[in-house]
DRENRO-814428 format. One record per atom (N, C-alpha, C): y, z negated, x negated; residue in three letters. Coordinates in steps of 0.001 Angstrom, whole numbers, plus 500000, padded with zeros to 6 digits. Each point is the difference from the previous one (the first is absolute). Example, Ala and Ser with C-alpha at 12.3 -4.5 7.8 and 13.67 -1.06 7.14 Angstrom:
// DRENRO-814428
north/up/east/aa
494310/492200/486810/ALA
501190/500000/500890/ALA
501200/500000/499100/ALA
501050/500720/500350/SER
501190/499940/499180/SER
501090/499270/500770/SER
***
This chain:
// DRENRO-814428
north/up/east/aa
357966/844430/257936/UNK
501455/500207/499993/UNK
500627/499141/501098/UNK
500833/498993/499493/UNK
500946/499326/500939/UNK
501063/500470/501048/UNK
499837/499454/501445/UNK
500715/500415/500988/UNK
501147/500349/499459/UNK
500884/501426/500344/UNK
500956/500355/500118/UNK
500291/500903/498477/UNK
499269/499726/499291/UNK
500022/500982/498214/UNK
500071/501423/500704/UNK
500837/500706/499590/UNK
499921/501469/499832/UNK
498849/500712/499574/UNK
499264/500689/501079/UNK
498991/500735/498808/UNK
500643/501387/499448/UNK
498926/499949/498999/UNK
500567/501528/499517/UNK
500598/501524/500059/UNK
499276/499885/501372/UNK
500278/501340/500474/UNK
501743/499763/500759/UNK
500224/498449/500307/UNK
501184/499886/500545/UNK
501099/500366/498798/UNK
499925/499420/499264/UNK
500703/500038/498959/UNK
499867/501405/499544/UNK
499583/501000/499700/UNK
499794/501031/499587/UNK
500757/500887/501134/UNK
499680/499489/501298/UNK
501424/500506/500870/UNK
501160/500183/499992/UNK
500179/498208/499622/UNK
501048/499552/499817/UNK
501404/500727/498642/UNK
499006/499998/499372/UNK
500627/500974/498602/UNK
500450/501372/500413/UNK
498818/501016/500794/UNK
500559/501000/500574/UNK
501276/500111/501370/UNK
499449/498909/500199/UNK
501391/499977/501415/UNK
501487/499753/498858/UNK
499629/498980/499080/UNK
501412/499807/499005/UNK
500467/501269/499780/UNK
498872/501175/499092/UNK
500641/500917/499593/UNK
500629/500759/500744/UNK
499705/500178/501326/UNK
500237/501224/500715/UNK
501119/499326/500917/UNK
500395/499037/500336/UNK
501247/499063/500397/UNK
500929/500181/498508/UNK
499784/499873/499055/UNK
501048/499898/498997/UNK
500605/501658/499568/UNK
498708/501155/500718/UNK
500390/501231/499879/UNK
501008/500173/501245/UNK
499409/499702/501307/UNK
501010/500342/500804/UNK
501557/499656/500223/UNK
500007/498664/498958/UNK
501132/499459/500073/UNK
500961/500719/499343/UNK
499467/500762/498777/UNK
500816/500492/499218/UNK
500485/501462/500338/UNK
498803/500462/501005/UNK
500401/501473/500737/UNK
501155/499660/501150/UNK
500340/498904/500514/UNK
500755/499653/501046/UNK
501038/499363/498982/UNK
500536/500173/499049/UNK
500994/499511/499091/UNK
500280/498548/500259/UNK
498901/499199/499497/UNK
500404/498651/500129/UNK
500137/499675/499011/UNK
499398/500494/498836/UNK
500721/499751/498947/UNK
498816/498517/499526/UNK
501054/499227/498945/UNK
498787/498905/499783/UNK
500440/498634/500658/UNK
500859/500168/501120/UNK
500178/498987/501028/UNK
500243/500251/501604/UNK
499416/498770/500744/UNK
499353/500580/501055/UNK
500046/498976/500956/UNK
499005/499702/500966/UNK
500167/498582/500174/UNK
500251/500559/501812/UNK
499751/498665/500868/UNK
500415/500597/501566/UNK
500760/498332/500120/UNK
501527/500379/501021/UNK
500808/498980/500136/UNK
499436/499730/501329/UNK
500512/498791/500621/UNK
499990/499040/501000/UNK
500720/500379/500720/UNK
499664/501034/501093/UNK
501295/500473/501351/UNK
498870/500300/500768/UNK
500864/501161/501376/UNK
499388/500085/501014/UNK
497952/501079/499882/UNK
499333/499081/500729/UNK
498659/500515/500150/UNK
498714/499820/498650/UNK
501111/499038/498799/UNK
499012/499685/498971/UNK
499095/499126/500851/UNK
499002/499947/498743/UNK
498932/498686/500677/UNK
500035/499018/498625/UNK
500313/498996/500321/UNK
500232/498600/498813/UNK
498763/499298/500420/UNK
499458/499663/499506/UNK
499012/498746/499580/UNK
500643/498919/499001/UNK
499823/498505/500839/UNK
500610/499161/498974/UNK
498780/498971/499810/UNK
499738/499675/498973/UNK
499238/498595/499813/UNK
500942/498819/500231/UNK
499405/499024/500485/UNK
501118/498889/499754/UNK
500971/499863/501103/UNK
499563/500397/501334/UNK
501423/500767/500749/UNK
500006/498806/501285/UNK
499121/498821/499703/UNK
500471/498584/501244/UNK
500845/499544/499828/UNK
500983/499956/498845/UNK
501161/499263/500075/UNK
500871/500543/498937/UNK
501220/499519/499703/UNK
500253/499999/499280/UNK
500734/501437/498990/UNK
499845/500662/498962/UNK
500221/500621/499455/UNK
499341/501646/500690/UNK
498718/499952/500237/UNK
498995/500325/500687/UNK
500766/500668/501744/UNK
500451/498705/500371/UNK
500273/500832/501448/UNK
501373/500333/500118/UNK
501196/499548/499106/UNK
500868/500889/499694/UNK
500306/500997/499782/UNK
498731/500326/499191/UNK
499795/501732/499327/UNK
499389/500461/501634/UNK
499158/499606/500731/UNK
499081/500224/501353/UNK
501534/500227/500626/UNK
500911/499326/500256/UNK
500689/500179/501211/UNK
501144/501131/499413/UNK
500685/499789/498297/UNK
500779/500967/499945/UNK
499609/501791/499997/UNK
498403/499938/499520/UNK
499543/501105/499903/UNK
500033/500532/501500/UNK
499878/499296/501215/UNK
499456/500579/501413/UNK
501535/500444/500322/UNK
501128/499268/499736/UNK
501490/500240/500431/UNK
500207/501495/499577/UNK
499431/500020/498672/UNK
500489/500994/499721/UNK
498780/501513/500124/UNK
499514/499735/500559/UNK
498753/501126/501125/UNK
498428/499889/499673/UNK
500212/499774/498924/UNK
498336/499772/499346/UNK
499315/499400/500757/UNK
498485/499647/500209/UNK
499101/500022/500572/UNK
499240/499020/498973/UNK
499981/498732/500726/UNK
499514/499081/498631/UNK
498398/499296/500228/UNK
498935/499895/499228/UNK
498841/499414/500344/UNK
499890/498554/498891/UNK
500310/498653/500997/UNK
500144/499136/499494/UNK
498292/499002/499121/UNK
499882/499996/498997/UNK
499399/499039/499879/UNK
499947/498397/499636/UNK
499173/499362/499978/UNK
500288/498456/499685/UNK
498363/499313/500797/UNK
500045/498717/499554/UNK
498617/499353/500674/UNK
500520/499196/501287/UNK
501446/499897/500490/UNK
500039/499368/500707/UNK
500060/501027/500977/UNK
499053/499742/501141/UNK
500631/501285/501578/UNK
501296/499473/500757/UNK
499770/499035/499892/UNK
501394/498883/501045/UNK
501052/500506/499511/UNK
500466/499833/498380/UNK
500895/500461/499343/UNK
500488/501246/500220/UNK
498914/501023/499737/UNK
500004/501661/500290/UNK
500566/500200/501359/UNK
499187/499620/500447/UNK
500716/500360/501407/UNK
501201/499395/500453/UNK
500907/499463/499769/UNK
501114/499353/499927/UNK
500948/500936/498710/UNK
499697/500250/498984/UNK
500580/500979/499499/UNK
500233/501682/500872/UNK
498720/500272/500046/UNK
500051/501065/500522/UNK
500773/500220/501414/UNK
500262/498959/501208/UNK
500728/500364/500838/UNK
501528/500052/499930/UNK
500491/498920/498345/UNK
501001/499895/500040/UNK
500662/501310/499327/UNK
498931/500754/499358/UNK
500356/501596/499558/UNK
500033/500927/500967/UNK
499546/499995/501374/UNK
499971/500728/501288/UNK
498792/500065/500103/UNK
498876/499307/499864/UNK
499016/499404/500616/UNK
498855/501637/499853/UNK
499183/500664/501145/UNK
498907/501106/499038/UNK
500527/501163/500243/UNK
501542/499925/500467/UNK
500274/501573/499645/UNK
500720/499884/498830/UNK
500136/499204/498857/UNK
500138/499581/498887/UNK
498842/500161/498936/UNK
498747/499505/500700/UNK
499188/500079/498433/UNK
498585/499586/500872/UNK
499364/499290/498957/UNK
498971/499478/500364/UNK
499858/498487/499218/UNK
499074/499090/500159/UNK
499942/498220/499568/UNK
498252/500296/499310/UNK
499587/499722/499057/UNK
498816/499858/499279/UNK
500018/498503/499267/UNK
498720/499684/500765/UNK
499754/498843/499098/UNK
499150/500187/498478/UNK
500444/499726/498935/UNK
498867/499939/498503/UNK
500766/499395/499082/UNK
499005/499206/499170/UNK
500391/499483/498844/UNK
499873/500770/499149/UNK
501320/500324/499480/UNK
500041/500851/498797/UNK
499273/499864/498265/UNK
499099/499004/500180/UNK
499038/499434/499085/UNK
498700/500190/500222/UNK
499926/500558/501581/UNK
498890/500471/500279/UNK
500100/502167/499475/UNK
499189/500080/499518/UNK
500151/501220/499367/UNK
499688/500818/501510/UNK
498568/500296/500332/UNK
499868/500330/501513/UNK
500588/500036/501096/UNK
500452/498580/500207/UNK
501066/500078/500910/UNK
501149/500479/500207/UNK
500571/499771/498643/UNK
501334/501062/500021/UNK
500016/501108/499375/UNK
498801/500949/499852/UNK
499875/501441/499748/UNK
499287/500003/501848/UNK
499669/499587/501162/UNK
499541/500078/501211/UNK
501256/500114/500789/UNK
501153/499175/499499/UNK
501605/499601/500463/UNK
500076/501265/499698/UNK
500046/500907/498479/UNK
501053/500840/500239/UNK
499799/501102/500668/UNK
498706/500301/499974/UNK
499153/501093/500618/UNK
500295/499969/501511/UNK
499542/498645/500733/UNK
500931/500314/501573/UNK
501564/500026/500202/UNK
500696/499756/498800/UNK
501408/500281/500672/UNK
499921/501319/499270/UNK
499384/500601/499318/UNK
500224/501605/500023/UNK
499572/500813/501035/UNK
498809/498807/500542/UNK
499539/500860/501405/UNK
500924/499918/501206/UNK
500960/499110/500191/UNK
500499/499642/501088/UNK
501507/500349/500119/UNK
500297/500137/498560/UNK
501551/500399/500304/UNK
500055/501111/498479/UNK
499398/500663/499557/UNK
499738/501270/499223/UNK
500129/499582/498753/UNK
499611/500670/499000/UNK
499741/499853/498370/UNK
501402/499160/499871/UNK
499500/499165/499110/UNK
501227/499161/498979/UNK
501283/500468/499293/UNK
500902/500220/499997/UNK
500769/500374/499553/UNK
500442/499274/498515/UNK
500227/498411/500591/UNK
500647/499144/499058/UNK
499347/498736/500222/UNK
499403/499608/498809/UNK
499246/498792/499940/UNK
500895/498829/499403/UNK
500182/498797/500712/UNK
500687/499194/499367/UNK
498929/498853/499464/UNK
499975/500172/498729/UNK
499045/498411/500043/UNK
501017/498719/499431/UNK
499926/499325/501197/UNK
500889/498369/499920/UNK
499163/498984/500288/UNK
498609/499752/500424/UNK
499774/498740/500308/UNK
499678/499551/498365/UNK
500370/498941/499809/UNK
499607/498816/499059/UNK
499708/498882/500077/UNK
499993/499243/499192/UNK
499817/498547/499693/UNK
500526/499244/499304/UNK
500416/498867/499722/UNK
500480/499206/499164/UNK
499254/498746/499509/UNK
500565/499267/498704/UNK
499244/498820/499910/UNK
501099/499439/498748/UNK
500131/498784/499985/UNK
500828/499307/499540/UNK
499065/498743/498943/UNK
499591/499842/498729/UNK
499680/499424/499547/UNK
499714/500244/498254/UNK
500115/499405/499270/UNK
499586/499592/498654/UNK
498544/501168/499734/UNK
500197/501168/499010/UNK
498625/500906/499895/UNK
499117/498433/499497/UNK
499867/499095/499658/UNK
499037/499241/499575/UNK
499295/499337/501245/UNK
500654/499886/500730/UNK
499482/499084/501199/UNK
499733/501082/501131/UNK
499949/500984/499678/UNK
499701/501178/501341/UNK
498799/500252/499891/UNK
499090/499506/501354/UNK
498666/500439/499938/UNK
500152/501679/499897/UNK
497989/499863/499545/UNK
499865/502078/499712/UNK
499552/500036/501254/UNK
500089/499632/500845/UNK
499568/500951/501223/UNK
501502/500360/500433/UNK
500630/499025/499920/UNK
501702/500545/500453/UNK
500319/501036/499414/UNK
499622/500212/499104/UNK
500586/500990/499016/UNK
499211/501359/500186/UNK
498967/500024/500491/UNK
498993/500898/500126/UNK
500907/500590/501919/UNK
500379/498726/500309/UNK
500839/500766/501649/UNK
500786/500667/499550/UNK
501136/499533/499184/UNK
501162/500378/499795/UNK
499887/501980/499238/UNK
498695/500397/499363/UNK
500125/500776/499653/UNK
499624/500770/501143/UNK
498988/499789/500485/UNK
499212/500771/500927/UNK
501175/500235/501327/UNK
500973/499125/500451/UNK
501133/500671/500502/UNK
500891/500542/500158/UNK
500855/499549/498494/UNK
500933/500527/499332/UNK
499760/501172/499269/UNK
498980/500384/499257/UNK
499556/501343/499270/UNK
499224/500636/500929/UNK
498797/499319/500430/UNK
498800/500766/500715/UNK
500641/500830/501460/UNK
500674/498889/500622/UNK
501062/500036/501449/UNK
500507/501553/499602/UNK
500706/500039/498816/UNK
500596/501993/499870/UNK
498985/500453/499717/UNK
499460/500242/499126/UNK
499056/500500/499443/UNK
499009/500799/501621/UNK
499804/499290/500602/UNK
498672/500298/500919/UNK
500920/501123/501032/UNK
501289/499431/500630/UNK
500763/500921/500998/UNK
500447/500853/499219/UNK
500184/500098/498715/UNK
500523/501368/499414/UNK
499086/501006/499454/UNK
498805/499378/499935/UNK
498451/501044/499751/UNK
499824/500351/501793/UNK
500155/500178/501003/UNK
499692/499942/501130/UNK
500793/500962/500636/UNK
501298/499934/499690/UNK
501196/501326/500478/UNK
500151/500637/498781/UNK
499642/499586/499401/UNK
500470/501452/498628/UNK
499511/501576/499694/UNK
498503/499766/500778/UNK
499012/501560/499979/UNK
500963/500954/500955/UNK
500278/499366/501277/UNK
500510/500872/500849/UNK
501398/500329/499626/UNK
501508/499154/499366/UNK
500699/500321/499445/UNK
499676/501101/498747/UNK
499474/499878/499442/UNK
499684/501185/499121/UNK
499457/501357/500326/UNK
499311/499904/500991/UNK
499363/500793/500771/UNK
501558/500942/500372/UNK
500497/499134/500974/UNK
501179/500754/500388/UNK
501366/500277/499195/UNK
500176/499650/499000/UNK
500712/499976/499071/UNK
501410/499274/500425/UNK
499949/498546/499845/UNK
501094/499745/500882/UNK
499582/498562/500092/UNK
500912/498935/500078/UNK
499714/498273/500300/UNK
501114/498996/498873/UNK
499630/499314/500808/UNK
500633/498434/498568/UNK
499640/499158/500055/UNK
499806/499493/498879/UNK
499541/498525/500088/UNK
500651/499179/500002/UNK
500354/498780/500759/UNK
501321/499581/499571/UNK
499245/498079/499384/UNK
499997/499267/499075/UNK
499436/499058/499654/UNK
501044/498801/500309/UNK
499918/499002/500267/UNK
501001/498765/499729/UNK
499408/498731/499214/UNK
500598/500349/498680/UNK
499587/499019/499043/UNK
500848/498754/500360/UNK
500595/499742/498247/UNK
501138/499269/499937/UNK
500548/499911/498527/UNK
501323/499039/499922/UNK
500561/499863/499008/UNK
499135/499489/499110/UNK
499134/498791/500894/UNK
498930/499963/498709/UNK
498716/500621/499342/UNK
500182/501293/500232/UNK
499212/500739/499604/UNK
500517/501183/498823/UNK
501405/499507/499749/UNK
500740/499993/498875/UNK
500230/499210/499159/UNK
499920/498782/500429/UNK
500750/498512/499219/UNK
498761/499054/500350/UNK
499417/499263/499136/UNK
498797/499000/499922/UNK
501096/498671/501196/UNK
499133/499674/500280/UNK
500755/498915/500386/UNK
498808/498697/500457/UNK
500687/498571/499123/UNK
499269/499238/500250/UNK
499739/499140/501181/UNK
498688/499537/500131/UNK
499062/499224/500976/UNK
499812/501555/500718/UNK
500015/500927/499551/UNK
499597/500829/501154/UNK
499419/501528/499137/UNK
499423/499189/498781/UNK
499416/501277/499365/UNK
499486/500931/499890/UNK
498751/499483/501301/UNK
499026/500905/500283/UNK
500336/500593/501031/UNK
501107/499464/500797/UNK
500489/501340/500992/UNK
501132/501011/499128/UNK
500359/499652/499103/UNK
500921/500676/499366/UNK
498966/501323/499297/UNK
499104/499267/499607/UNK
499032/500812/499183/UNK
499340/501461/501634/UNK
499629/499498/500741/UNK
499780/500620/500809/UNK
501370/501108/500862/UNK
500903/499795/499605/UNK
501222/500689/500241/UNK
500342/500896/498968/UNK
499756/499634/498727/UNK
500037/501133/498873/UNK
498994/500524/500023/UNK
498671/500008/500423/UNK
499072/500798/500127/UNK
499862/501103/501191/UNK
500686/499794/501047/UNK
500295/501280/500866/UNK
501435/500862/499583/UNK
501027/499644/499443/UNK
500677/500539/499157/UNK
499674/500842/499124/UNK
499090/499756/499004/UNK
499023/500678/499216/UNK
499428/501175/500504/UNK
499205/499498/501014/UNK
499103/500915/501444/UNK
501085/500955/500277/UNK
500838/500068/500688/UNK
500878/500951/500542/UNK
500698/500623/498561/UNK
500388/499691/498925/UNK
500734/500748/498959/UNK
498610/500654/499794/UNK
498824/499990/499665/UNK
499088/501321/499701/UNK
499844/500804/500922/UNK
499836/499494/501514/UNK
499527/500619/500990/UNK
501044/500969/500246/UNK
501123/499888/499986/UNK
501137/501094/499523/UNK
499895/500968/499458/UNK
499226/499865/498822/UNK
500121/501054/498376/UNK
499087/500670/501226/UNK
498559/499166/500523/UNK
499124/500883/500255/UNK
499697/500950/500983/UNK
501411/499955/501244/UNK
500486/500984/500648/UNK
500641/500395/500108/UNK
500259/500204/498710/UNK
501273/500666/500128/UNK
500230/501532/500083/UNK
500673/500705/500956/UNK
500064/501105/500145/UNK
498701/500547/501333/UNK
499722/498900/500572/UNK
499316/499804/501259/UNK
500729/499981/501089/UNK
501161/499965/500279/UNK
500478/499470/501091/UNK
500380/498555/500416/UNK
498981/499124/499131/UNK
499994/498686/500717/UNK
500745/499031/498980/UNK
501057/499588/500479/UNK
500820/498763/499187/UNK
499332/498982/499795/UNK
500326/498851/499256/UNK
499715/498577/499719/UNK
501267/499288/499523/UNK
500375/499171/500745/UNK
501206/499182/499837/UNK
499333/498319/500035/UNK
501311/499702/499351/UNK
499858/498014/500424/UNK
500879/499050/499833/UNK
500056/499133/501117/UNK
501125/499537/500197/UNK
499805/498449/499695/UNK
501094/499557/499220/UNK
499637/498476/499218/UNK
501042/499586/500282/UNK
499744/498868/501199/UNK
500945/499187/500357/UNK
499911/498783/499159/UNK
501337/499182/500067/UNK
500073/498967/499348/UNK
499142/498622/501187/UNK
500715/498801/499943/UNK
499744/499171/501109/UNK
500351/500647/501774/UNK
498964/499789/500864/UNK
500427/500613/501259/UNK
500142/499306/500795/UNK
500571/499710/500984/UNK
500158/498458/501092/UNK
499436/500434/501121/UNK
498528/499705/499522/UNK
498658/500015/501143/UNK
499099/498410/499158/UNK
499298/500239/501410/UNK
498972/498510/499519/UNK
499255/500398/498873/UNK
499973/500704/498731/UNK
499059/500071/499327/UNK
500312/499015/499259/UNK
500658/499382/499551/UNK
500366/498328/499357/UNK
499052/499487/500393/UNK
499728/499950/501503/UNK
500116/498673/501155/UNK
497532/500515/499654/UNK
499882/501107/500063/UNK
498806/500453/499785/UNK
499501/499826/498526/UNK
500768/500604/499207/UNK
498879/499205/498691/UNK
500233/498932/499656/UNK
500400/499170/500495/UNK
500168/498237/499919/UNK
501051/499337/499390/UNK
501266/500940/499794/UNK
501036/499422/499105/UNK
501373/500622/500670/UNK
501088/499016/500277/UNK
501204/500464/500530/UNK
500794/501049/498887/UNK
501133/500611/500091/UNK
500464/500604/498896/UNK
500953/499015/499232/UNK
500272/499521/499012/UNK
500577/499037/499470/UNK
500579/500610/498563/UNK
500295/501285/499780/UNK
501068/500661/499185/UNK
501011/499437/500660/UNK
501703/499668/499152/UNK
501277/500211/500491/UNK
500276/501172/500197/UNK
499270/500843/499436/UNK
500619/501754/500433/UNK
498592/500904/498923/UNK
500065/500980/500923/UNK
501032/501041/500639/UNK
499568/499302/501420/UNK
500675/500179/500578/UNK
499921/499841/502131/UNK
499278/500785/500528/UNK
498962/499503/500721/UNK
498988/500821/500582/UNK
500865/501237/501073/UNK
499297/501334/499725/UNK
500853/500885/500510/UNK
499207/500231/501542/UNK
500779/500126/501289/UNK
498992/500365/501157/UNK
499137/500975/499670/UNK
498375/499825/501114/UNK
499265/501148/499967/UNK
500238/501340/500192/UNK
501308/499794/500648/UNK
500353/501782/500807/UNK
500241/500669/498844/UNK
500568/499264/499274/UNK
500703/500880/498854/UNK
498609/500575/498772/UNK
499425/498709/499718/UNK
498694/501027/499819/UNK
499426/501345/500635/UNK
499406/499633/500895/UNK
499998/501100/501101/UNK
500674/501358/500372/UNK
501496/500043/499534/UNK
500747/500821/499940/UNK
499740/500678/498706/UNK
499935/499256/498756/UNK
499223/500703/498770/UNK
498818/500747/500453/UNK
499349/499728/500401/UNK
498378/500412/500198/UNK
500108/501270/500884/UNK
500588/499984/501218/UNK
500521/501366/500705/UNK
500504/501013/499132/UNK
501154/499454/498900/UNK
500839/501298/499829/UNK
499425/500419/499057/UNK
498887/499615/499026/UNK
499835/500189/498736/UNK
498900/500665/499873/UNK
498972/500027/501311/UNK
499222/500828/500323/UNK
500131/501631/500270/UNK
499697/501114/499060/UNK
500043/500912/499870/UNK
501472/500495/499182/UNK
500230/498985/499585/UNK
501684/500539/498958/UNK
499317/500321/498917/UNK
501279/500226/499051/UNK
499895/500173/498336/UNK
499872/498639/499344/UNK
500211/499007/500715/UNK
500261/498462/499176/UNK
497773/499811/499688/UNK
500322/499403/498655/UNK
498534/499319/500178/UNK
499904/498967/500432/UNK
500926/498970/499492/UNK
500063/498508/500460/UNK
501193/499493/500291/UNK
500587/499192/500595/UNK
500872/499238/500108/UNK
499712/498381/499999/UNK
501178/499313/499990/UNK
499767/498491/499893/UNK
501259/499637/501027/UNK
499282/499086/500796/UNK
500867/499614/501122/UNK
500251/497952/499577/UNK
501472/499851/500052/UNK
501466/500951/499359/UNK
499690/500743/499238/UNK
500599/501328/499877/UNK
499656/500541/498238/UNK
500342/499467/499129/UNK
500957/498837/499835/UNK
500596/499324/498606/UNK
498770/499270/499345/UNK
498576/500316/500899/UNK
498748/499185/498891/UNK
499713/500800/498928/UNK
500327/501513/500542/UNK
499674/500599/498555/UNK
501089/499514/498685/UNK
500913/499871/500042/UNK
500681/499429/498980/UNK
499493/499331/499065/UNK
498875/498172/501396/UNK
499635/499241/499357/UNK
498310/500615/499131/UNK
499096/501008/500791/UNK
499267/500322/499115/UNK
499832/500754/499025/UNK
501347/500643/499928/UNK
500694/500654/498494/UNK
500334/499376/499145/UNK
500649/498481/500193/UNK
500121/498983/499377/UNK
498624/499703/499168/UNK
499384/499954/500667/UNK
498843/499014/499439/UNK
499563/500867/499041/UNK
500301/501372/500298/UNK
498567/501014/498657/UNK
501101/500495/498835/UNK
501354/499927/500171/UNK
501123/500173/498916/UNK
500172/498128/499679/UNK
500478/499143/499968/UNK
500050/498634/499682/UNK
499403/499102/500879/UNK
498280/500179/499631/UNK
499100/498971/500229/UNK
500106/498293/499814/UNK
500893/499798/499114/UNK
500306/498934/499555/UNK
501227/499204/501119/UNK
500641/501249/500165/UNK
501105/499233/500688/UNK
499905/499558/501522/UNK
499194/501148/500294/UNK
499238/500158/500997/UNK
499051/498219/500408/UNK
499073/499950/499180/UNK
499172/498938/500084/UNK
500993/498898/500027/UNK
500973/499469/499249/UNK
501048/499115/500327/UNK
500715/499661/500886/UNK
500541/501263/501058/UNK
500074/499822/501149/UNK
498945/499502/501043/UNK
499239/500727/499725/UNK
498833/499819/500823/UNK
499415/498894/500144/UNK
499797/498993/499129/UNK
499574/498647/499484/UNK
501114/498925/500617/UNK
501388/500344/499967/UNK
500858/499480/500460/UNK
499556/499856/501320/UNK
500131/500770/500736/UNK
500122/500382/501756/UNK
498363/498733/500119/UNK
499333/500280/499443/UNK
498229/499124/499623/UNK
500462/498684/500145/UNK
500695/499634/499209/UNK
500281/498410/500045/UNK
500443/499423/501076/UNK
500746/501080/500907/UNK
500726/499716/501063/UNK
499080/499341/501474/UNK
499065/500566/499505/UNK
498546/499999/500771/UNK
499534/498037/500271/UNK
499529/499616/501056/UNK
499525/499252/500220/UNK
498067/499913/499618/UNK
500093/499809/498312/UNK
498430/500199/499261/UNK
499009/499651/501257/UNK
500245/498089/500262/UNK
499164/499158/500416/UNK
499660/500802/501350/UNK
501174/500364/501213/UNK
499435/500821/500907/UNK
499388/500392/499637/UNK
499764/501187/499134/UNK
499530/501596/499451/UNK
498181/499345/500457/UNK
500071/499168/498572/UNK
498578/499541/500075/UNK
499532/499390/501182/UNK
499966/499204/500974/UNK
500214/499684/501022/UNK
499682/500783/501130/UNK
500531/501145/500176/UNK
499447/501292/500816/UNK
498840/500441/498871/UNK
500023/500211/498865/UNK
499277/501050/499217/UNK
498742/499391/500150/UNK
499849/498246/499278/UNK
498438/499798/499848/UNK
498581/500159/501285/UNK
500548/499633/500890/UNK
499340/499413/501356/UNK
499789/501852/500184/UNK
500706/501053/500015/UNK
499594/501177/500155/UNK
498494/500175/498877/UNK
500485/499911/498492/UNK
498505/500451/499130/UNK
499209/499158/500117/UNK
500214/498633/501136/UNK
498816/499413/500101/UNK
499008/500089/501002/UNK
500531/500430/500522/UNK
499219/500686/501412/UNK
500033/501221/500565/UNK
500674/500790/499307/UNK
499499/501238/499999/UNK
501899/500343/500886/UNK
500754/498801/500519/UNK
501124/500334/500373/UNK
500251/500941/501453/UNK
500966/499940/500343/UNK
500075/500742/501527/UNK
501181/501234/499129/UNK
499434/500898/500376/UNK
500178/501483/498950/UNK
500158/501344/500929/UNK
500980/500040/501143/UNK
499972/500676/500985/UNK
500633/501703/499686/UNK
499748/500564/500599/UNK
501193/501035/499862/UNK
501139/499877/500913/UNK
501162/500688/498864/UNK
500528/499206/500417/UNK
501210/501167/500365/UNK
500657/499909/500636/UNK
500580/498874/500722/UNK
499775/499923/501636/UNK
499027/498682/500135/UNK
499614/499607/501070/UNK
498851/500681/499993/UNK
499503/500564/498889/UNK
498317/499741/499745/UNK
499967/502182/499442/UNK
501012/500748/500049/UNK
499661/501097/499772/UNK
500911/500798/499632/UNK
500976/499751/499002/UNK
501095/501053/499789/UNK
501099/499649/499418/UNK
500228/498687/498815/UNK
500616/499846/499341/UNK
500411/501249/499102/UNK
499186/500780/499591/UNK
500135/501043/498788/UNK
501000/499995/499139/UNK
501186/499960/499780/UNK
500745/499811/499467/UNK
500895/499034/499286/UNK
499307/498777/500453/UNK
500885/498728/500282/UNK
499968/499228/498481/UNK
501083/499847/499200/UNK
499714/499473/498780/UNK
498933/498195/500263/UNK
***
């Protein structure tokens, strides 16, 4: 049995801790929604939290009393986030790659030890990559999942026993718009953005009446280096990359509400309502805005990446794009 698999008897726990969390919830009238918000004495865990989207959520969550345990692979970064949130009577700084399964089930376990059980898990670190699905090496593609899917996947198997346990938590995810809307040269991150979308709409059904929420927040373009990290500037005429804070401000408030998802602007839902009522018209626009595009760049950044395997960072600034179309 491979490092980190559940054995049986865990899982067989795990089911009983569900039931008896989904009983208590309902003796404490929670009804079939639940969820814990972002204020004074929570404990937040963020993936992704060196820059960017990541330490926005790190610094607005500490303003507003929470107790935040930052992760990311950079320490330089971390610790520079973390003082600018009020430094360790604020939180705590963990270094792990969220692709490392171990490492960041080891991350979450000491910031439960150091600043108390999880309250609210944010998973934001991502990745990006900018190129033609034909010309994208498979090992790129094999990163891109293992950070973008695996990256939630591993921190939300890791705080979820004890949220259930106590009947009470949220998950809070940061996809993106394209994890609604395909979008080209960037398929396989798109594909990897509708697949934690997916992840969180079951993981919902499947606690529901637990205590523990699942939300997700799908920003459009964000004005952080994640352009500048998966190898391609942003070169839409619109929509206008919206600041990180304002992400960030999604991700705070939406944690432990009634909302499941939001889209930061919300006017994207419009556009991915568009697409599943007039697909056609939809794709016409869409193709339009395409042309607008500088191809020859495109390829240009794209090939020299699937030919060498490409510089494929997280991002932004190597750990926390999450959201970033």
């Amino acid at each position: 049995m491979t490092a980190g698999t559940p054995q049986p008897g865990a899982i067989a726990g795990s089911r009983r801790g569900w039931a008896g969390a989904r009983s208590k919830s309902r003796t404490a009238g929670g009804g079939e929604r639940g969820g814990t918000a972002i204020g004074p004495g929570t404990v937040v865990a963020i993936t992704g939290a060196s820059r960017g989207i990541g330490a926005d959520v790190a610094r607005l969550a500490a303003r507003r009393g929470a107790r935040v345990g930052l992760i990311a692979r950079s320490a330089d970064d971390l610790a520079a986030v973390l003082a600018s949130a009020g430094g360790e009577a604020a939180g705590v700084a963990v270094t792990a790659d969220v692709a490392d399964r171990d490492a960041i089930t080891d991350a979450c376990a000491r910031i439960a030890r150091e600043l108390g059980p999880v309250d609210v898990l944010v998973n934001n670190a991502g990745i990006g990559h900018f190129s033609l699905l034909v010309d994208t090496d498979a090992d790129l593609v094999e990163k891109l999942w293992r950070v973008n899917v695996g990256g939630v996947i591993a921190p939300t198997q890791a705080v979820l026993p004890a949220m259930i346990d106590r009947g009470s938590g949220s998950i809070v995810t940061v996809s993106s718009v394209s994890g609604r809307i395909g979008v080209p040269f960037e398929s396989v991150y798109s594909a990897t953005k509708f697949a934690v979308i997916g992840l969180s709409e079951g993981l919902r059904m499947e606690l529901s009446g637990t205590g523990v929420s699942v939300h997700v927040v799908m920003p459009g373009p964000v004005a952080t280096d994640f352009f500048a990290a998966r190898g391609a500037a942003y070169a839409h005429p619109r929509p206008r990359p919206v600041p990180s804070a304002a992400v960030a401000r999604a991700v705070v408030d939406i944690a432990g509400s009634r909302r499941d998802e939001v889209y930061v602007p919300r006017w994207f839902a419009v556009a991915a309502i568009a697409r599943l009522v007039v697909p056609p018209l939809y794709r016409m626009g869409a193709l339009r805005d395409l042309r607008s595009i500088d191809r020859d760049a495109g390829d240009k950044v794209a090939r020299p990446h699937a030919e060498g395997g490409g510089p494929s960072t997280h991002a932004p600034g190597g750990d926390g794009a999450g959201g970033g179309q």
